[in-house]
N, C-alpha and C positions, 0 to 999 in steps of 0.2 A: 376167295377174298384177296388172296395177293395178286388175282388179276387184277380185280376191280383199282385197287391200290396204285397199279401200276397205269390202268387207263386213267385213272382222275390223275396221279401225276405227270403224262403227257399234255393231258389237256390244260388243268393250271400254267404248263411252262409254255406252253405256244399262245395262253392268252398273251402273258407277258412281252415273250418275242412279238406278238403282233404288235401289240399299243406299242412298242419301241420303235418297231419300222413305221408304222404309221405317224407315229409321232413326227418322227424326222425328215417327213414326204416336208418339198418346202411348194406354199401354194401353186406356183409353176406349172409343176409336174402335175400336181393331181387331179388334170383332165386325162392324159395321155394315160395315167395308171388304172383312174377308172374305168378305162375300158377294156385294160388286160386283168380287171379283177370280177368286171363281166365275165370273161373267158372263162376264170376260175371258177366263179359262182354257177357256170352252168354246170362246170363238172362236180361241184359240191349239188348241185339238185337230182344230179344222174345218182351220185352216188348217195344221197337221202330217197329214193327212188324206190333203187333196191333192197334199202335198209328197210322202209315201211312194206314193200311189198313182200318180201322174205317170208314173214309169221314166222319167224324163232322162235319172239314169243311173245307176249301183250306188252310188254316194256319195249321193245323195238319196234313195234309194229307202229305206236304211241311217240318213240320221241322222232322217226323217220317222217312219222305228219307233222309233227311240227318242224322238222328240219326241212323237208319240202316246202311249208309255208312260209320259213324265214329265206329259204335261199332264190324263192320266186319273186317274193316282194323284196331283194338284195337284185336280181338279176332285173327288173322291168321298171324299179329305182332307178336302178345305175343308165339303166339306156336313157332313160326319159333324161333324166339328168345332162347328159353326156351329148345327150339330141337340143336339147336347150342350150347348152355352151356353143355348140357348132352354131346354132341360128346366132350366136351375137356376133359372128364371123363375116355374117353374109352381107353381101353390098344394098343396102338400099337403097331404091330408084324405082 
């Protein structure tokens, strides 16, 4: 039980720290970052990957599907996105 305790209080504090630094991205920037949180997001789908595939136990097995389906639709998001900003770059003619 004190683990569990101690995993939901890491994760509570890194919601926080995230919407902080997001928060403070100023529009500029958040082409150039989206694409270093592609990066991220694939290693968060390697590592939801492992997690569903494991079988510890039906709890992990369960929320690693679902972390692979938010970190898929997080990583081909962001490209698409990211791929659309570059076309407003391009010369027309």
């Amino acid at each position: 039980m004190e683990e569990l305790i101690t995993i939901l209080t890491i994760f509570v504090l890194a919601l926080f720290v995230g919407f902080e630094v997001i928060a403070k991205v100023p529009p500029l920037l958040h082409t150039p970052l989206m694409s270093g949180s592609n990066a991220i997001s694939g290693i968060t789908l390697i590592g939801a990957l492992i997690s569903a595939g494991s079988k510890y136990t039906l709890l992990t097995t369960i929320l690693g599907l679902v972390a692979v389906t938010f970190a898929t639709i997080n990583v081909v998001g962001g490209f698409l996105v990211t791929h659309r900003m570059l076309g407003m770059f391009k010369r027309k003619g």
